[in-house]
PDB file as gemmi writes it, atoms N, CA and C in Angstrom:
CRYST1    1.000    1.000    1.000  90.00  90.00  90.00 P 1                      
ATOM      1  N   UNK A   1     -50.708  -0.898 110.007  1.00  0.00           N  
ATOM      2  CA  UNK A   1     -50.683   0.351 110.733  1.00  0.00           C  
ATOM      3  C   UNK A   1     -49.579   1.215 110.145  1.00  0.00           C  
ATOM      4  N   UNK A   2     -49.919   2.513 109.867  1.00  0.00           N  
ATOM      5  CA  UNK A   2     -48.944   3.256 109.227  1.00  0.00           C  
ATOM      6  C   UNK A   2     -49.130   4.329 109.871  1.00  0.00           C  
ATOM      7  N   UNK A   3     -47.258   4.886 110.823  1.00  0.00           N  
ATOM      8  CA  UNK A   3     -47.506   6.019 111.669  1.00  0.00           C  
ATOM      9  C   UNK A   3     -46.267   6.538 111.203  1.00  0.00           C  
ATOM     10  N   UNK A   4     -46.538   8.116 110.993  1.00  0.00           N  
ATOM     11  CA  UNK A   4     -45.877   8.874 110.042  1.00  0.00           C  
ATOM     12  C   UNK A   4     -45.704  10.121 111.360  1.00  0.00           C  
ATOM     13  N   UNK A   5     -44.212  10.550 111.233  1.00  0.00           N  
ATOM     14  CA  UNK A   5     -43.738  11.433 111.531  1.00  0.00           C  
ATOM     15  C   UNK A   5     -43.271  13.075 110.894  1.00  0.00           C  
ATOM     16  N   UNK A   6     -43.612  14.143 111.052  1.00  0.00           N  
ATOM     17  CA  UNK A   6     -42.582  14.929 109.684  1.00  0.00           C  
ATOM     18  C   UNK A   6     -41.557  15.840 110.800  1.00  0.00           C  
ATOM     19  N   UNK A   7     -40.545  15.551 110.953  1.00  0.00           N  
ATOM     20  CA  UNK A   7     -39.562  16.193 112.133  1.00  0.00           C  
ATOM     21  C   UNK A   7     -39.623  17.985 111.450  1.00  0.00           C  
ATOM     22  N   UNK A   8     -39.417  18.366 110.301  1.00  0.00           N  
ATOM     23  CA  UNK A   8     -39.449  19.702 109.762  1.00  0.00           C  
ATOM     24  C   UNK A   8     -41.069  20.117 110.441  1.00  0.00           C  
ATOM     25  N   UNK A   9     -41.936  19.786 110.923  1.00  0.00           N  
ATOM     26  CA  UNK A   9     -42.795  20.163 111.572  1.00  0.00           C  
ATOM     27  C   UNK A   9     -42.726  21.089 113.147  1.00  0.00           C  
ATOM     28  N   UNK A  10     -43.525  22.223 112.961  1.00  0.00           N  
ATOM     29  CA  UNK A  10     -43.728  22.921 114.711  1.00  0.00           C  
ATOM     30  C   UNK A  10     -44.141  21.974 115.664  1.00  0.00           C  
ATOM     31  N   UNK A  11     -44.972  20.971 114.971  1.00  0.00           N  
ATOM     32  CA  UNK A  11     -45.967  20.533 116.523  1.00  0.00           C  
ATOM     33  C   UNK A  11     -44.515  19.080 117.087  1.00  0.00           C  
ATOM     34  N   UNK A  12     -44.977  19.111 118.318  1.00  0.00           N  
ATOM     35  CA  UNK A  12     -43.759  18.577 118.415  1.00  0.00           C  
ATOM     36  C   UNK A  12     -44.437  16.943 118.300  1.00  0.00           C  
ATOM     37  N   UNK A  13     -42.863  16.144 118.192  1.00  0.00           N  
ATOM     38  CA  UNK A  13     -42.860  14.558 117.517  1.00  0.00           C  
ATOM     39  C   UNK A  13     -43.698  14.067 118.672  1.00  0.00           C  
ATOM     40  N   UNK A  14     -43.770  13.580 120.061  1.00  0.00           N  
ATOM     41  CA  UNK A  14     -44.757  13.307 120.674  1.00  0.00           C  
ATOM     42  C   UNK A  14     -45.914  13.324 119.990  1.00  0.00           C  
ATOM     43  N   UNK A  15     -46.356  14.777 119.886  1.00  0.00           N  
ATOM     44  CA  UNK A  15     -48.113  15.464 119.552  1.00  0.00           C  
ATOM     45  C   UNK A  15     -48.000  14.628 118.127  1.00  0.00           C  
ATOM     46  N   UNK A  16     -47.101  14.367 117.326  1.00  0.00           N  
ATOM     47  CA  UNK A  16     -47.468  13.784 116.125  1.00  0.00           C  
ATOM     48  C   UNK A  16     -48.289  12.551 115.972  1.00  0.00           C  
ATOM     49  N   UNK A  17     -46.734  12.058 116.857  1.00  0.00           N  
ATOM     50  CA  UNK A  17     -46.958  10.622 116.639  1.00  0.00           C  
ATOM     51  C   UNK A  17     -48.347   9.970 117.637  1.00  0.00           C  
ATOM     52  N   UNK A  18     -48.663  10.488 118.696  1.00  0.00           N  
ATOM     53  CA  UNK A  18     -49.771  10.618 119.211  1.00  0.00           C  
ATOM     54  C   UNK A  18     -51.094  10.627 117.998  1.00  0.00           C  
ATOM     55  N   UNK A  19     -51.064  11.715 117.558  1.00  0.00           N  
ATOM     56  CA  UNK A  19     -51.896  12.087 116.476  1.00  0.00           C  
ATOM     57  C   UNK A  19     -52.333  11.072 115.685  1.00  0.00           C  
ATOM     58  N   UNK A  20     -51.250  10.469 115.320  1.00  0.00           N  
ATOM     59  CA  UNK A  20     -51.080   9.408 114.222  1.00  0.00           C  
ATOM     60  C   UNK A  20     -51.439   7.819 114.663  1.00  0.00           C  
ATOM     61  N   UNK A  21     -51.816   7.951 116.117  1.00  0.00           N  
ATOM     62  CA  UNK A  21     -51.932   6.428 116.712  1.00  0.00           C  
ATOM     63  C   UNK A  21     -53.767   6.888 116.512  1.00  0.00           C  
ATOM     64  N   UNK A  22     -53.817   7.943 116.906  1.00  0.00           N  
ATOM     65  CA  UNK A  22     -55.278   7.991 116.976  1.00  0.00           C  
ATOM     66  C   UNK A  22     -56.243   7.852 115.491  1.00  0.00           C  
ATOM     67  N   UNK A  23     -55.307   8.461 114.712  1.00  0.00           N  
ATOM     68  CA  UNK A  23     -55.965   8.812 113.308  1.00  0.00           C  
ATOM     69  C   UNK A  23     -56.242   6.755 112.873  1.00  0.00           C  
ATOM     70  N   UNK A  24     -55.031   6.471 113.511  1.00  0.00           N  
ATOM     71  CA  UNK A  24     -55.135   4.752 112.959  1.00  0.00           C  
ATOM     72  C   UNK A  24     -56.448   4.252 113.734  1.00  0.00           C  
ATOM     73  N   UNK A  25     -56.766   4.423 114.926  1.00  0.00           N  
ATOM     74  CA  UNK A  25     -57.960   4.229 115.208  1.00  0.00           C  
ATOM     75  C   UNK A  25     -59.109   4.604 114.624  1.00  0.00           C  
ATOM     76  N   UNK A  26     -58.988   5.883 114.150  1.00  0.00           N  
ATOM     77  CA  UNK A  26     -60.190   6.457 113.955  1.00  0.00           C  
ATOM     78  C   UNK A  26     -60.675   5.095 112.505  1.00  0.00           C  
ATOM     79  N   UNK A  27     -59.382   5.447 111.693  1.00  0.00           N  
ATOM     80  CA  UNK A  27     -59.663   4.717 110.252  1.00  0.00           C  
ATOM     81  C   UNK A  27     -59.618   3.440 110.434  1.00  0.00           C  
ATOM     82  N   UNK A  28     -59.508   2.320 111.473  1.00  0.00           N  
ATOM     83  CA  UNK A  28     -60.141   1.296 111.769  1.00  0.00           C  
ATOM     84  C   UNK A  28     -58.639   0.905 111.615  1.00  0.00           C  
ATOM     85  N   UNK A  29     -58.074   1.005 111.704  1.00  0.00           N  
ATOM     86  CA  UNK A  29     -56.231   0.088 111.532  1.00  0.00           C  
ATOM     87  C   UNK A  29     -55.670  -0.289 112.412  1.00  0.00           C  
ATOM     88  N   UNK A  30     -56.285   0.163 113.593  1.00  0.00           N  
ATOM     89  CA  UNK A  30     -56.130  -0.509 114.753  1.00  0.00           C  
ATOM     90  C   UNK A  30     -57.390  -0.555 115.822  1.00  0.00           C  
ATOM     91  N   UNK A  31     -57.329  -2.052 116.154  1.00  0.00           N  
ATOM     92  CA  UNK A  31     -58.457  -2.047 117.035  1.00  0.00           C  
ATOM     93  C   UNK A  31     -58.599  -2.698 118.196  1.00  0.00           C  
ATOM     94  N   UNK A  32     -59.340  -2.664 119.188  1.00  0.00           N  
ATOM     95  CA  UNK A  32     -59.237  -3.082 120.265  1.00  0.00           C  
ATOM     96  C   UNK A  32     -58.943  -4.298 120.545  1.00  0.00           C  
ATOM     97  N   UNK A  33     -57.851  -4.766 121.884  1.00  0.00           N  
ATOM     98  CA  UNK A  33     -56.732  -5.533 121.627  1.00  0.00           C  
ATOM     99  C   UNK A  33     -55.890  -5.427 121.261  1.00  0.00           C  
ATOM    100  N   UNK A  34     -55.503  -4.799 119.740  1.00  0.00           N  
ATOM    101  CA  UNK A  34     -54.555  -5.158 119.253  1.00  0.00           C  
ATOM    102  C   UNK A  34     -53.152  -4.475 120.050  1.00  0.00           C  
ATOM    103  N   UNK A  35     -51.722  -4.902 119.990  1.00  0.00           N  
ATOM    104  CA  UNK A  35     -50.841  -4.039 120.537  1.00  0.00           C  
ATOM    105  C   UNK A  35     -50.136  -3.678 119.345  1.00  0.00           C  
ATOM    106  N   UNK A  36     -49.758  -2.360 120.264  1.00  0.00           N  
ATOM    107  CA  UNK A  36     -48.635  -1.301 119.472  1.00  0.00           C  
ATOM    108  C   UNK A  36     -47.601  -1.595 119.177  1.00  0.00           C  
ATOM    109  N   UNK A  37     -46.223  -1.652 118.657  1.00  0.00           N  
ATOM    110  CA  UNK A  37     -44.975  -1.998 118.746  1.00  0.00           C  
ATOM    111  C   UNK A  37     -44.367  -1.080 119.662  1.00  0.00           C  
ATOM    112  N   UNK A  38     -43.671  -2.092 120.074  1.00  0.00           N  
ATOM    113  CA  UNK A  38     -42.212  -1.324 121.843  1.00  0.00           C  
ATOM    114  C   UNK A  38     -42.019  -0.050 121.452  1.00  0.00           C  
ATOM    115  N   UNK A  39     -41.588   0.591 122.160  1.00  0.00           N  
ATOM    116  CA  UNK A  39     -41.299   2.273 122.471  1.00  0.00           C  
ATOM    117  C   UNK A  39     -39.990   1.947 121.640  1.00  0.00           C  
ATOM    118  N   UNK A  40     -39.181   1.045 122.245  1.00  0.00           N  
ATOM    119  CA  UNK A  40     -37.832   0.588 121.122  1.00  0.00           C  
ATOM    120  C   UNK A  40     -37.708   0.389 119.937  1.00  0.00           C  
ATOM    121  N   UNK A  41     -38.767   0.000 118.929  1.00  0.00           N  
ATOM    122  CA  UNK A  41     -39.075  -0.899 118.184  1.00  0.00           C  
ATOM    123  C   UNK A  41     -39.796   0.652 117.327  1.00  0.00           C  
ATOM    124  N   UNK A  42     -40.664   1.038 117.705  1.00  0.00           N  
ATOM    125  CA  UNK A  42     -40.950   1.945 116.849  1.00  0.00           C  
ATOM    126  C   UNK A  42     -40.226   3.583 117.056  1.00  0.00           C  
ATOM    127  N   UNK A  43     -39.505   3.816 117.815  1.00  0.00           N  
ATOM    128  CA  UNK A  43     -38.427   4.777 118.115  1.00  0.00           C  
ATOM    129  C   UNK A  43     -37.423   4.048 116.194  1.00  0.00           C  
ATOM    130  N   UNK A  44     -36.848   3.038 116.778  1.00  0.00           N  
ATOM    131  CA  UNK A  44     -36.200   2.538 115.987  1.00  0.00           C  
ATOM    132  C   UNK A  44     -36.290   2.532 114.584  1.00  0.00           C  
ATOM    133  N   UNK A  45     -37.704   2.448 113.949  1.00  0.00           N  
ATOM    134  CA  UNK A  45     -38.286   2.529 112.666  1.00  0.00           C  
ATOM    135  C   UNK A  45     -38.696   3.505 112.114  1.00  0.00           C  
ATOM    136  N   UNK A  46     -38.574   4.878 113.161  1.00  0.00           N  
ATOM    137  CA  UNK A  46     -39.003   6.676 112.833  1.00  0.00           C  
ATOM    138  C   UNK A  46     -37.714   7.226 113.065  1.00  0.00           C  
ATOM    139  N   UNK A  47     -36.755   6.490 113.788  1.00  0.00           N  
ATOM    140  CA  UNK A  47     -35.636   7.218 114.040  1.00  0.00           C  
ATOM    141  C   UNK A  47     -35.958   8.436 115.011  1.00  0.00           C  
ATOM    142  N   UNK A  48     -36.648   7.873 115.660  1.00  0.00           N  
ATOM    143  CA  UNK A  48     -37.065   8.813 117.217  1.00  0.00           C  
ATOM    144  C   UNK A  48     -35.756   8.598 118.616  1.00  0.00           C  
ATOM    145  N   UNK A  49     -36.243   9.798 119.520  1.00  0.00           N  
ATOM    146  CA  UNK A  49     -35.406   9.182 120.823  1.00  0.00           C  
ATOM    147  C   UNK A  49     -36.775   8.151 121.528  1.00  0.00           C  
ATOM    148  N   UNK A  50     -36.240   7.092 122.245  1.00  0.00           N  
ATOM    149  CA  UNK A  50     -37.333   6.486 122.552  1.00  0.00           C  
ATOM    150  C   UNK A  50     -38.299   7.545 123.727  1.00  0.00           C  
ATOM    151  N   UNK A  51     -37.771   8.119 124.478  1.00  0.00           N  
ATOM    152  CA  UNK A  51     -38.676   8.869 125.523  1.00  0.00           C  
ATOM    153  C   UNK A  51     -39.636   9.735 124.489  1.00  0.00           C  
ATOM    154  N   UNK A  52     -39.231  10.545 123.435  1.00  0.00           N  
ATOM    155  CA  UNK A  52     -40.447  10.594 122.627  1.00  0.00           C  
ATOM    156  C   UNK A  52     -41.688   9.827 122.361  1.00  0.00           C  
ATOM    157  N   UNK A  53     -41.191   8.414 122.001  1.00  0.00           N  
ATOM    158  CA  UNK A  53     -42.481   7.569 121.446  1.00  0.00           C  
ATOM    159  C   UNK A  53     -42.984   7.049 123.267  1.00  0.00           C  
ATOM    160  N   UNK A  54     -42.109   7.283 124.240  1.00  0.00           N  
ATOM    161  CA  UNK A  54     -42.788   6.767 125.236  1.00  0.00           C  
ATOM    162  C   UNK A  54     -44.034   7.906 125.963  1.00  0.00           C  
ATOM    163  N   UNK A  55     -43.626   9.383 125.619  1.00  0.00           N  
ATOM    164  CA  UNK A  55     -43.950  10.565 125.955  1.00  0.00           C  
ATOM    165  C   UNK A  55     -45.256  10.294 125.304  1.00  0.00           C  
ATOM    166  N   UNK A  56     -45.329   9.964 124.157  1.00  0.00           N  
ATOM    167  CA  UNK A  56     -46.381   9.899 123.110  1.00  0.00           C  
ATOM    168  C   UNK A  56     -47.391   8.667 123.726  1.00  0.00           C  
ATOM    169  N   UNK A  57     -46.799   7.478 124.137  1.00  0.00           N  
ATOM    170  CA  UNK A  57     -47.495   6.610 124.850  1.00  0.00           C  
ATOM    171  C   UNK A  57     -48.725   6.813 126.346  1.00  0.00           C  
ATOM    172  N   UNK A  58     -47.625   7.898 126.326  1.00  0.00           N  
ATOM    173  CA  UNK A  58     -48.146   8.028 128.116  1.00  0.00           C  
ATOM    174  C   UNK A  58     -49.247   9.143 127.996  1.00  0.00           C  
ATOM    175  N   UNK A  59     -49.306  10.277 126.600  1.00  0.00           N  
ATOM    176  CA  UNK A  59     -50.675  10.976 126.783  1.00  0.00           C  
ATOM    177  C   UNK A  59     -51.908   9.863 126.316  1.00  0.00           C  
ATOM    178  N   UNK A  60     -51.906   8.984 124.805  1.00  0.00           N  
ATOM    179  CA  UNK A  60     -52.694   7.628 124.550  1.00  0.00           C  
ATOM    180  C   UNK A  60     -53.419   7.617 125.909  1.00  0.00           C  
ATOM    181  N   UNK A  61     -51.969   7.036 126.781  1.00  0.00           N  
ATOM    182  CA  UNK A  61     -52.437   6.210 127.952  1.00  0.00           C  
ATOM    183  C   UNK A  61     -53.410   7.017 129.074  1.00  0.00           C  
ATOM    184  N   UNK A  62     -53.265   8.194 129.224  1.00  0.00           N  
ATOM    185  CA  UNK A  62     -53.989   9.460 129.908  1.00  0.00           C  
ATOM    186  C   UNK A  62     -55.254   9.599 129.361  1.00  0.00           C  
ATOM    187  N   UNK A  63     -55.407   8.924 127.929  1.00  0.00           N  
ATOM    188  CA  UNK A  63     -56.807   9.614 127.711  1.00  0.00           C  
ATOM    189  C   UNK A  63     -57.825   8.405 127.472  1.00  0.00           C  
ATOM    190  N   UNK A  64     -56.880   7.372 128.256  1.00  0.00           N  
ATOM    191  CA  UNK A  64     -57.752   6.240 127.787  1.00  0.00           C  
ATOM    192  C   UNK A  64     -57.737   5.641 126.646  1.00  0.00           C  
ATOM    193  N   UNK A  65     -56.824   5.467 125.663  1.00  0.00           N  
ATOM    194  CA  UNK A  65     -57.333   4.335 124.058  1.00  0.00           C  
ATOM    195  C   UNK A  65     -55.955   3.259 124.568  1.00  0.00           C  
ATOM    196  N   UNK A  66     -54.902   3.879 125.587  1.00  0.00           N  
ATOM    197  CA  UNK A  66     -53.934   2.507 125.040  1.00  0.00           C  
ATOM    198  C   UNK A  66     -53.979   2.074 127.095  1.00  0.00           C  
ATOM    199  N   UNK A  67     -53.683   0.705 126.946  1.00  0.00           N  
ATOM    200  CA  UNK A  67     -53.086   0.732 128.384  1.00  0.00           C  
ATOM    201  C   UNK A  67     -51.759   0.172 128.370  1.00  0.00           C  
ATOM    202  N   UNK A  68     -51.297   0.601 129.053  1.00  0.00           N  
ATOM    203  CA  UNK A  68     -49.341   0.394 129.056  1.00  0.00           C  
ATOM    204  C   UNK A  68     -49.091  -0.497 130.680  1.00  0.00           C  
ATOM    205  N   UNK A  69     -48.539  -1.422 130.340  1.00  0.00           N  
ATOM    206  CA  UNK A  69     -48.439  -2.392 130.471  1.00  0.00           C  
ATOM    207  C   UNK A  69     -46.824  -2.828 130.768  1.00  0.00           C  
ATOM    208  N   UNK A  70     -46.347  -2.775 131.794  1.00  0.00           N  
ATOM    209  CA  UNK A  70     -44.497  -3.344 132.178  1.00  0.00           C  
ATOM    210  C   UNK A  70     -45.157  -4.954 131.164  1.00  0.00           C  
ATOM    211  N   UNK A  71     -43.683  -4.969 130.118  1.00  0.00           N  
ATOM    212  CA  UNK A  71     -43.678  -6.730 130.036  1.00  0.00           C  
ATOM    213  C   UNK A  71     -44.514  -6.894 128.667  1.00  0.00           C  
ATOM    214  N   UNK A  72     -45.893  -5.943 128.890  1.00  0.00           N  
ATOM    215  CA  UNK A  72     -46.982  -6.552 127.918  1.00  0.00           C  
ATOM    216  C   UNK A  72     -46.781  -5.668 126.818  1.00  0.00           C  
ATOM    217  N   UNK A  73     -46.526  -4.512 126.961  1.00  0.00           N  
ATOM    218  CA  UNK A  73     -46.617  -3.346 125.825  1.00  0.00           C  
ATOM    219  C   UNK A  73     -47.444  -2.511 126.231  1.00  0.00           C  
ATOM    220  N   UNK A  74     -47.707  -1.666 124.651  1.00  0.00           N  
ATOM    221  CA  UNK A  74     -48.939  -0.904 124.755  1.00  0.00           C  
ATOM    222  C   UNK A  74     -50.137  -1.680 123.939  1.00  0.00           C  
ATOM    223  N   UNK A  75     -51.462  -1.711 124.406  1.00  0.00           N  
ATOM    224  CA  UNK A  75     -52.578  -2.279 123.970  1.00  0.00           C  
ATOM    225  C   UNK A  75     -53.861  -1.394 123.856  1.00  0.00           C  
ATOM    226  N   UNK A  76     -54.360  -1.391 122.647  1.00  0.00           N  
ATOM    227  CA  UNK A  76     -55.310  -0.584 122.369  1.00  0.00           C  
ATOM    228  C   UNK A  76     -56.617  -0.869 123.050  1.00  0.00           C  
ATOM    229  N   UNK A  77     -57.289   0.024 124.082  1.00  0.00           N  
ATOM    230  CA  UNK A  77     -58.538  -0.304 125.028  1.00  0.00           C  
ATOM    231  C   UNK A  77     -59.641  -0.588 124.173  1.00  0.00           C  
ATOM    232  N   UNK A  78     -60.774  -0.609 124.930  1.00  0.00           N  
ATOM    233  CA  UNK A  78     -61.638  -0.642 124.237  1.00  0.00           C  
ATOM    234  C   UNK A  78     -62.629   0.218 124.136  1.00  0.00           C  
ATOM    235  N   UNK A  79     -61.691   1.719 124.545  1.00  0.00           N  
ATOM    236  CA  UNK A  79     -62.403   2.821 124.223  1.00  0.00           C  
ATOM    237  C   UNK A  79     -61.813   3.467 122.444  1.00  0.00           C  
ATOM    238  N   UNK A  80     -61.317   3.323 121.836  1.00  0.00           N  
ATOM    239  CA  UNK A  80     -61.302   2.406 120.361  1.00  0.00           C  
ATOM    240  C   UNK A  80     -62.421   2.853 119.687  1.00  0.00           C  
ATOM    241  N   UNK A  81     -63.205   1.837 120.133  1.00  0.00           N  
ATOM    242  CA  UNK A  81     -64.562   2.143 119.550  1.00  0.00           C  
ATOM    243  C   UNK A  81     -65.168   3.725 119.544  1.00  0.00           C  
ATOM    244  N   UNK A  82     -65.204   3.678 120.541  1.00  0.00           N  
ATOM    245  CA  UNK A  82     -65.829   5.384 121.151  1.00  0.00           C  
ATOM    246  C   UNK A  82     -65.237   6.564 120.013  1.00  0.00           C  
ATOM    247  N   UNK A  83     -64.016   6.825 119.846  1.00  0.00           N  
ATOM    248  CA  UNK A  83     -62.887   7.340 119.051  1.00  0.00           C  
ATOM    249  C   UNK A  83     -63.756   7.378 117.814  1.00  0.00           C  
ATOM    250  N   UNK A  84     -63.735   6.235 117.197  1.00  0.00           N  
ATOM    251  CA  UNK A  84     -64.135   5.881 115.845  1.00  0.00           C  
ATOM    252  C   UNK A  84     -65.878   6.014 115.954  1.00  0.00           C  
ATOM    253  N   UNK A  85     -66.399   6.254 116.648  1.00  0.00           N  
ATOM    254  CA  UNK A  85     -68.079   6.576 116.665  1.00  0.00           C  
ATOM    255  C   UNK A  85     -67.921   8.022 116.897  1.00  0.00           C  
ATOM    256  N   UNK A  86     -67.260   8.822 117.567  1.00  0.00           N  
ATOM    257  CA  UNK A  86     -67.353  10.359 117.446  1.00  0.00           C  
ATOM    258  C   UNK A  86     -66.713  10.628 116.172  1.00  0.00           C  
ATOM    259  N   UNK A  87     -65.515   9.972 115.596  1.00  0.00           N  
ATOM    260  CA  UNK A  87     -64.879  10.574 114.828  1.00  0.00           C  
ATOM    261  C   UNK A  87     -66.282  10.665 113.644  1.00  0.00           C  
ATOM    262  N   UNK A  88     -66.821   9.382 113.648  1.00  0.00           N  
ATOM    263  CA  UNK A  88     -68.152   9.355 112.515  1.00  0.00           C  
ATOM    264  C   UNK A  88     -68.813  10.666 112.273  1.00  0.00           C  
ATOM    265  N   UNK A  89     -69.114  11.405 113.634  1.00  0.00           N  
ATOM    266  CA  UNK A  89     -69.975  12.511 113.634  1.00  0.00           C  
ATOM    267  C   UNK A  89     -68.938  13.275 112.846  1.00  0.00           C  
ATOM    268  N   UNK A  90     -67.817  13.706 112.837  1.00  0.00           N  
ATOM    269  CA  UNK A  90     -67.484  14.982 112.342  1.00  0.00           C  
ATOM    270  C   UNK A  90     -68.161  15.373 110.839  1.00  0.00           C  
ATOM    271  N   UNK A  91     -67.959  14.237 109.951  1.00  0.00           N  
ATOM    272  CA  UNK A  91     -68.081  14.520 108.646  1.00  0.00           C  
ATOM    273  C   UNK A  91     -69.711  15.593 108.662  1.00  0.00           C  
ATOM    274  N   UNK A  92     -70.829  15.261 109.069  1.00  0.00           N  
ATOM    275  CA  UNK A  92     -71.552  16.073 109.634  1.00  0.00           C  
ATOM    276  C   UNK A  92     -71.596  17.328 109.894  1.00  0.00           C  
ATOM    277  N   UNK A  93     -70.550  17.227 110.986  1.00  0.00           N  
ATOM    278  CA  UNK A  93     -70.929  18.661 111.538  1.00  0.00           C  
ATOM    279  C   UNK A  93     -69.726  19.563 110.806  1.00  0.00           C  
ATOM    280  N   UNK A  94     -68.771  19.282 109.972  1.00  0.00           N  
ATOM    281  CA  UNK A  94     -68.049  19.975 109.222  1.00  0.00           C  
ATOM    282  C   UNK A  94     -68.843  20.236 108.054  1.00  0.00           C  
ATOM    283  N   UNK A  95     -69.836  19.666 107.785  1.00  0.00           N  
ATOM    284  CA  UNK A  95     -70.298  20.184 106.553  1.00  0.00           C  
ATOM    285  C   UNK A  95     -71.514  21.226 106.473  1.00  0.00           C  
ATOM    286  N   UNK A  96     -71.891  21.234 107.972  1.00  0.00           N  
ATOM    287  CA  UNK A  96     -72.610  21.894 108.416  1.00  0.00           C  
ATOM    288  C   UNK A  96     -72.078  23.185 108.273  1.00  0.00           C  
ATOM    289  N   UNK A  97     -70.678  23.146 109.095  1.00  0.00           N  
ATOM    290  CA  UNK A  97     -69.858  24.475 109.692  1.00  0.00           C  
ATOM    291  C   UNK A  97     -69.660  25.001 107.988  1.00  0.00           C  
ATOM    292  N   UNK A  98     -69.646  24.137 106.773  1.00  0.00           N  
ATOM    293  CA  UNK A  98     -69.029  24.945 105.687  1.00  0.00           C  
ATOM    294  C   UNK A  98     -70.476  25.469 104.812  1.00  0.00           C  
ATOM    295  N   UNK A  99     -71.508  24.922 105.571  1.00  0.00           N  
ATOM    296  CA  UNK A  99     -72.819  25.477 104.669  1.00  0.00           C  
ATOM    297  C   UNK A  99     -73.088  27.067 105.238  1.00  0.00           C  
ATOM    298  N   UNK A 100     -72.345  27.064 106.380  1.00  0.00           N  
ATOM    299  CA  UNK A 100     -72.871  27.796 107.590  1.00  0.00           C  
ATOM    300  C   UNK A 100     -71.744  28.979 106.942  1.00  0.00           C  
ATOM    301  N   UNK A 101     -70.695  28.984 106.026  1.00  0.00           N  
ATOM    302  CA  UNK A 101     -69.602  29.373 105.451  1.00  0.00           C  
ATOM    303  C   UNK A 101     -68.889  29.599 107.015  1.00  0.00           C  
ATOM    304  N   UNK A 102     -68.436  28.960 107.780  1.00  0.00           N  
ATOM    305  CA  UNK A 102     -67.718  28.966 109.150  1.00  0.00           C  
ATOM    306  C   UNK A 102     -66.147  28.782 108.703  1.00  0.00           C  
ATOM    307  N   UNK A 103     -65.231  29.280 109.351  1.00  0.00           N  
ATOM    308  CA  UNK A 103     -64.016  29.573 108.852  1.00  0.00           C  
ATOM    309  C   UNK A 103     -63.305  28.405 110.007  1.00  0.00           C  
ATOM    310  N   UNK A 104     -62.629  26.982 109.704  1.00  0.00           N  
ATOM    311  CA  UNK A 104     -62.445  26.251 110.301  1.00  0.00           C  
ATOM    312  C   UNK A 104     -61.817  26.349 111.835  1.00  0.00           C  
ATOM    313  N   UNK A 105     -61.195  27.620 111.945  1.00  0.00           N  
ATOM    314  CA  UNK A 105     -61.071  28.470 113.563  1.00  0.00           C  
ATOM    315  C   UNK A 105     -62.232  28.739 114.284  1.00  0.00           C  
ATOM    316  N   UNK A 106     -63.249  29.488 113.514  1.00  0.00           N  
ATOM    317  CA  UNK A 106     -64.077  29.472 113.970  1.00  0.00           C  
ATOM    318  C   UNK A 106     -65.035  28.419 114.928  1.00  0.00           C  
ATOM    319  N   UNK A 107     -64.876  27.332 113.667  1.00  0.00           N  
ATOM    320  CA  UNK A 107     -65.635  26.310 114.168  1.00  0.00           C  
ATOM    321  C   UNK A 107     -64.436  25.391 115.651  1.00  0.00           C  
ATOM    322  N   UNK A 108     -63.123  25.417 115.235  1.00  0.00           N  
ATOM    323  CA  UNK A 108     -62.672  25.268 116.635  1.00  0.00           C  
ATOM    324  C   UNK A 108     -62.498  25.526 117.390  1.00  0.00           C  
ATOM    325  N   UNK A 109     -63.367  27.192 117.685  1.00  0.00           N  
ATOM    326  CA  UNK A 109     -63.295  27.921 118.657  1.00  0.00           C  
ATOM    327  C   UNK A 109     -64.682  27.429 119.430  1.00  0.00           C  
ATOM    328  N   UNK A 110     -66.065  27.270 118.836  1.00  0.00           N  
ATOM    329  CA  UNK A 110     -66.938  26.933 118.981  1.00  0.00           C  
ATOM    330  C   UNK A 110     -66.527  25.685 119.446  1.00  0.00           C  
ATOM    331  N   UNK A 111     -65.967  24.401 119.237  1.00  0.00           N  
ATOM    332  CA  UNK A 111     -65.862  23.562 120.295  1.00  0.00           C  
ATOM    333  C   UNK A 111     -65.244  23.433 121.317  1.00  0.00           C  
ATOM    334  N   UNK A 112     -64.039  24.489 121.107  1.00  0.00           N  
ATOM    335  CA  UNK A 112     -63.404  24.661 122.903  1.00  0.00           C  
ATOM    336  C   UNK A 112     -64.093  25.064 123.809  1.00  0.00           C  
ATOM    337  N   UNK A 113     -65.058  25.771 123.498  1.00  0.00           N  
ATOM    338  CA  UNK A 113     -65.463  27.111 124.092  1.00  0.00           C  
ATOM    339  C   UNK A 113     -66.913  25.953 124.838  1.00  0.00           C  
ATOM    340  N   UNK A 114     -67.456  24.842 123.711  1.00  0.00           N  
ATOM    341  CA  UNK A 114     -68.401  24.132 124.290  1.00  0.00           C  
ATOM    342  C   UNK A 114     -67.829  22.939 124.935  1.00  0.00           C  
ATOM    343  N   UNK A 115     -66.437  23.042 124.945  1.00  0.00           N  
ATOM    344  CA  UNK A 115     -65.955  21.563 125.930  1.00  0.00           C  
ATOM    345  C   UNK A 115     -65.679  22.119 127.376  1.00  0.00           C  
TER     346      UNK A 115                                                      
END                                                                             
């Protein structure tokens, strides 16, 4: 599992590192069952404050892929799968949006607008 931070970044370290738990799902690097390393433990190895990586835990945990756990950690659900079967569709419909010459705003305006 490789989760990458860039602090010279706008979006904030939470939204990153968030980002970056999911992207590992998507690309199969983590999978259901498996656990995350401690809020301590990977604070420690990004050189984060830990309430960051816990901040980052607790949206995961809101949307359903991790469940957090006193004692146990964080553990990847087994909505996992789901993640990595939508993520499948994009390649699709991005290539659609670029035949369509769609300007990649565009096309993320078109899915807010349909969520």
């Amino acid at each position: 599992m490789l989760i990458r931070v860039d602090p010279a970044s706008p979006i904030p370290l939470f939204d990153q590192l968030a980002a970056s738990v999911r992207s590992e799902v998507v690309r199969g690097g983590l999978t259901p069952g498996e656990r995350l390393p401690s809020a301590r433990e990977l604070a420690g190895s990004l050189e984060l404050n830990v309430h960051t990586v816990l901040h980052a835990y607790q949206v995961l945990r809101d949307e359903g892929l991790i469940d957090l756990r006193r004692g146990r950690g964080a553990v990847v659900t087994d909505r996992a799968r789901e993640y990595a079967e939508l993520a499948a569709m994009l390649p699709a419909l991005v290539a659609e949006a670029k035949r369509l010459e769609l300007s990649p705003a565009a096309l993320a305006a078109m899915i807010r607008e349909a969520y």
